[in-house]
MARRO-545749 format. One line per 5 residues: their letters; for each residue x, y, z of N, C-alpha, C, O. Coordinates in nm, 3 decimals. Each point is the difference from the previous one (the first is absolute). Last residue first. Example, Ala and Ser with C-alpha at 12.3 -4.5 7.8 and 13.67 -1.06 7.14 Angstrom:
<atoms>
sa> 1.285/-0.225/0.708/0.082/0.119/0.006/-0.077/0.109/0.073/0.051/0.111/0.017 | -0.022/-0.683/-0.024/-0.089/0.119/0.000/0.090/0.120/0.000/0.104/-0.002/0.066
</atoms>
This chain:
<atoms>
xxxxx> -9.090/6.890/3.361/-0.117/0.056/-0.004/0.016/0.058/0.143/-0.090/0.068/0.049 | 0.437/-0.213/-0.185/0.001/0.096/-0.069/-0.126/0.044/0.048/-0.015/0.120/0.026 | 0.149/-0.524/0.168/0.073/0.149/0.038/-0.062/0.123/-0.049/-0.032/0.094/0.072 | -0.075/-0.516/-0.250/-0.079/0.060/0.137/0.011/0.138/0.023/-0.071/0.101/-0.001 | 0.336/-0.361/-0.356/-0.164/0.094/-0.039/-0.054/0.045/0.130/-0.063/0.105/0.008
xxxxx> 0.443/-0.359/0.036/0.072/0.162/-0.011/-0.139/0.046/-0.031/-0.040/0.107/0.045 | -0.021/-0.580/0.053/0.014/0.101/0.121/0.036/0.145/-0.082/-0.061/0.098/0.042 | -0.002/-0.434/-0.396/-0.139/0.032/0.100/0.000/0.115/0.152/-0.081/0.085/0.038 | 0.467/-0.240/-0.324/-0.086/0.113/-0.079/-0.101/-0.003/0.087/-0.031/0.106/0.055 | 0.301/-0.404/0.114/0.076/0.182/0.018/-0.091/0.068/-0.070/-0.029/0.113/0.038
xxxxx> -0.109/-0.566/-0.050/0.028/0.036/0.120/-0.001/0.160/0.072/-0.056/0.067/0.087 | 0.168/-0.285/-0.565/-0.138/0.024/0.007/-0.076/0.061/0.124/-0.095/0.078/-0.009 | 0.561/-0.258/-0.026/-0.033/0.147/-0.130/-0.133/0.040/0.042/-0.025/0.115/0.038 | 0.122/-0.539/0.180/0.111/0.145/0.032/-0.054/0.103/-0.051/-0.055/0.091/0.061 | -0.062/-0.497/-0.247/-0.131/0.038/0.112/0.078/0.110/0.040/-0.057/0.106/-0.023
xxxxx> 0.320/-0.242/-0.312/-0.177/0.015/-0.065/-0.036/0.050/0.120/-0.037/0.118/0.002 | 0.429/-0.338/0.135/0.022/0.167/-0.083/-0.136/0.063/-0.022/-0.040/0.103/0.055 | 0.057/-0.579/0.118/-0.012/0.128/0.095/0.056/0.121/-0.078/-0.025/0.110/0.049 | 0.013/-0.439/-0.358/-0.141/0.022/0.093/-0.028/0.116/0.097/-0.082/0.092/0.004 | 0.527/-0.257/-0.222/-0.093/0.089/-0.074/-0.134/0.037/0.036/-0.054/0.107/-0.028
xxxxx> 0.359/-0.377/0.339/-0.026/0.130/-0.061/-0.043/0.108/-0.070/-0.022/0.118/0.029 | -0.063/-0.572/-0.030/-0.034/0.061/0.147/0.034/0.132/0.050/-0.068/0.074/0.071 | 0.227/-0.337/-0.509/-0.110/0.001/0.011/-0.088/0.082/0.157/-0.105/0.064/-0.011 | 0.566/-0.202/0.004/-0.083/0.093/-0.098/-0.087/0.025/-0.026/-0.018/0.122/0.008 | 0.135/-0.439/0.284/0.056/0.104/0.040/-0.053/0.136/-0.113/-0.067/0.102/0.021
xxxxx> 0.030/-0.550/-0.114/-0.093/0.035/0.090/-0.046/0.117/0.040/-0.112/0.050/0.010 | 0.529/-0.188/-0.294/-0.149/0.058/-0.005/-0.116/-0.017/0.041/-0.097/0.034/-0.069 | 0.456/-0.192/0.278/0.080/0.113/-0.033/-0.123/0.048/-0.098/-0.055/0.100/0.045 | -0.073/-0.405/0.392/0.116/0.022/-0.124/0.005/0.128/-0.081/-0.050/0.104/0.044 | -0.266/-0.396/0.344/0.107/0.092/-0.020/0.104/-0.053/-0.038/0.077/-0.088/0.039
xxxxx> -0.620/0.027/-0.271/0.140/-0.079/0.132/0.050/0.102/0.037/-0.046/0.106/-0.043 | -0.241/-0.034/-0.261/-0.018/-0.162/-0.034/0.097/-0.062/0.091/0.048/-0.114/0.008 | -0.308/0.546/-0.228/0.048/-0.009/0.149/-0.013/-0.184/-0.035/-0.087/-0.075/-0.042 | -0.055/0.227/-0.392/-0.016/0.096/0.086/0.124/-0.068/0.104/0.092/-0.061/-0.054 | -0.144/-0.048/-0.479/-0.033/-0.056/0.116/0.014/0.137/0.108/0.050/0.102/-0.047
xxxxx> -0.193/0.006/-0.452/0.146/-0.032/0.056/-0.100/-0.058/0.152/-0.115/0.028/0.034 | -0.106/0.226/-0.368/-0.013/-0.199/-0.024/0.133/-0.035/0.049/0.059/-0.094/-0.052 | -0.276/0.500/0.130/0.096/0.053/-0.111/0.011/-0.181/-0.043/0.023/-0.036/-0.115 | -0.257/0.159/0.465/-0.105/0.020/-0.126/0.054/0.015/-0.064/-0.053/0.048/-0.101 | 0.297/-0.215/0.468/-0.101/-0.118/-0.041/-0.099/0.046/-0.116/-0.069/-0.078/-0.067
xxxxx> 0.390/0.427/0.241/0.053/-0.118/-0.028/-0.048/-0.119/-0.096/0.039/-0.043/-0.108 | -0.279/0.366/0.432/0.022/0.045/-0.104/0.122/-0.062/-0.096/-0.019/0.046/-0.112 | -0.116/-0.209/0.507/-0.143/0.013/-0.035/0.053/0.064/-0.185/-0.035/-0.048/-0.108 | 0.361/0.009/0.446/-0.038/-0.132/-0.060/-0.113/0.015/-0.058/-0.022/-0.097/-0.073 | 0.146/0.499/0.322/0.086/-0.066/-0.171/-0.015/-0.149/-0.017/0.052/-0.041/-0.104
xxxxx> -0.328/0.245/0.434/-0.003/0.116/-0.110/0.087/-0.088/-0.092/-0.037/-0.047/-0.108 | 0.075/-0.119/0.529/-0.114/-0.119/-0.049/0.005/0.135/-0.164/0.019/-0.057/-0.108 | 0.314/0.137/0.351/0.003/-0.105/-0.049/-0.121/-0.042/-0.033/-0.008/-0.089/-0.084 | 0.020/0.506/0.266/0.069/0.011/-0.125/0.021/-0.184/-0.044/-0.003/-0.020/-0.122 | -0.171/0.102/0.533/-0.076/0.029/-0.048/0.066/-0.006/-0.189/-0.051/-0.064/-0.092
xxxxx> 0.281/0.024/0.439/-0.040/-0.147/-0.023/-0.113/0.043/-0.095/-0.030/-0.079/-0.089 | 0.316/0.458/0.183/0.068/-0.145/-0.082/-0.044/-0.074/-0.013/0.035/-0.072/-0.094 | -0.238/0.378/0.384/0.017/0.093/-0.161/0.047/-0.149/-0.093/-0.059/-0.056/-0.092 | 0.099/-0.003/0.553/-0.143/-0.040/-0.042/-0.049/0.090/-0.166/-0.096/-0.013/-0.076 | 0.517/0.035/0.308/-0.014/-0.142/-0.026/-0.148/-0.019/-0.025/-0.043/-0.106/-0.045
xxxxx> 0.224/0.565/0.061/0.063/-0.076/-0.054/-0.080/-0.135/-0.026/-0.054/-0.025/-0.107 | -0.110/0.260/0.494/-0.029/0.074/-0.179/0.079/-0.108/-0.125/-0.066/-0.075/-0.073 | 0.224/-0.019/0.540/-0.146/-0.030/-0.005/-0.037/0.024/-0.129/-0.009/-0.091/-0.082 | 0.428/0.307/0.176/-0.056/-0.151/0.005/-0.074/-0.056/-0.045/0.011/-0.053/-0.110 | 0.087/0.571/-0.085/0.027/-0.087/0.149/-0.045/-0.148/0.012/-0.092/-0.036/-0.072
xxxxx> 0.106/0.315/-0.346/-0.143/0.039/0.098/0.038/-0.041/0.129/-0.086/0.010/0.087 | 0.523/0.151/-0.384/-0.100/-0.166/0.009/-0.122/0.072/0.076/0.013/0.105/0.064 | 0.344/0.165/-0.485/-0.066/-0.004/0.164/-0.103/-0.151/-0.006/-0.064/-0.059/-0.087 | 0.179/0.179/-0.357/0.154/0.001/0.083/-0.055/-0.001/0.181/0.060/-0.076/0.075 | -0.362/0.071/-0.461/0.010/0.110/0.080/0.102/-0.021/0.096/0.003/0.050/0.112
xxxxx> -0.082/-0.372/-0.404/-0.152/0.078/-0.024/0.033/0.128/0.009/-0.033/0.085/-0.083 | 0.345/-0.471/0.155/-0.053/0.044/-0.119/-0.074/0.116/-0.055/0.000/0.056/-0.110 | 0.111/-0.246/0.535/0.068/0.079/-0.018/0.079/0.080/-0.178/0.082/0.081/-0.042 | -0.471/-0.374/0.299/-0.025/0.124/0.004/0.160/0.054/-0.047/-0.004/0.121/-0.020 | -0.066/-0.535/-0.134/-0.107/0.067/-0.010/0.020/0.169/0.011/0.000/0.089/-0.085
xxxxx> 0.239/-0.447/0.340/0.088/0.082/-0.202/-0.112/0.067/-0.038/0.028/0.117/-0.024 | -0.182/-0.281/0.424/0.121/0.081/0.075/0.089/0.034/-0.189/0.065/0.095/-0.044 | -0.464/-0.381/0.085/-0.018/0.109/0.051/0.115/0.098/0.033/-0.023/0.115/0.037 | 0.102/-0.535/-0.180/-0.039/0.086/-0.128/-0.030/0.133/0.060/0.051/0.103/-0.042 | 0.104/-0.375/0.357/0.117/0.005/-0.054/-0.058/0.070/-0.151/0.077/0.066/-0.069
xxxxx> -0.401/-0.196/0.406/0.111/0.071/0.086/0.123/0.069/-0.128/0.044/0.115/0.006 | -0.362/-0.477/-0.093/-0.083/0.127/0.003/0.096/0.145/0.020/0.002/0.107/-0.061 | 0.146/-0.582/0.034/0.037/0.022/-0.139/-0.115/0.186/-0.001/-0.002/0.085/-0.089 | 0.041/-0.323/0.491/0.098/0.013/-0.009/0.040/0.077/-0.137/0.088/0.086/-0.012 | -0.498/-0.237/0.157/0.022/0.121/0.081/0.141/0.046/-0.026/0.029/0.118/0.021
xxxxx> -0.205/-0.507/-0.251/-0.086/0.103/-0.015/0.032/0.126/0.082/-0.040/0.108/-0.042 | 0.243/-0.497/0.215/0.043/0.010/-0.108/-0.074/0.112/-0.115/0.083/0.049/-0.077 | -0.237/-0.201/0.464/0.117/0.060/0.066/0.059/0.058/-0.103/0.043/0.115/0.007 | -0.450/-0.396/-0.070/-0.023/0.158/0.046/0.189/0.050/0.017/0.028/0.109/-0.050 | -0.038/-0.486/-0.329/-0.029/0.003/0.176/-0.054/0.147/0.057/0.047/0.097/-0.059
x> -0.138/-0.353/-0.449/0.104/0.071/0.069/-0.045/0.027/0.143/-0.115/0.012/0.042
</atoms>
């Protein structure tokens, strides 16, 4: 898959991701690197379920890239709100 295309399918999980997580987006930048990051997270986790991972743009690609960036999202907010607290 193309970088452009990694940024595109980054942009578009990062952005259901966050409005999954916490209805609010991290802003741009946050988003698309939360999403690309969440794509390599759900193909990784995908591939230990014995399902194929990121295989283009398409419609479970798409899924998969979400569910990723959800995982890293969740994990994201728990790590920053623990700051806060401390």
């Amino acid at each position: 898959m193309s970088l452009l295309a990694w940024i595109i399918l980054g942009l578009v999980a990062g952005f259901v991701a966050s409005r999954i997580v916490n209805n609010t987006g991290q802003g741009l930048v946050v988003d698309i690197l939360l999403g690309i990051v969440g794509a390599v997270v759900g193909g990784f986790l995908f591939n230990q379920f014995g399902q194929p991972g990121v295989s283009g743009l398409n419609l479970y690609s798409l899924l998969v890239v979400v569910v990723g960036a959800v995982v890293v999202l969740w994990l994201y907010h728990a790590l920053i709100d623990r700051r806060r607290v401390l």
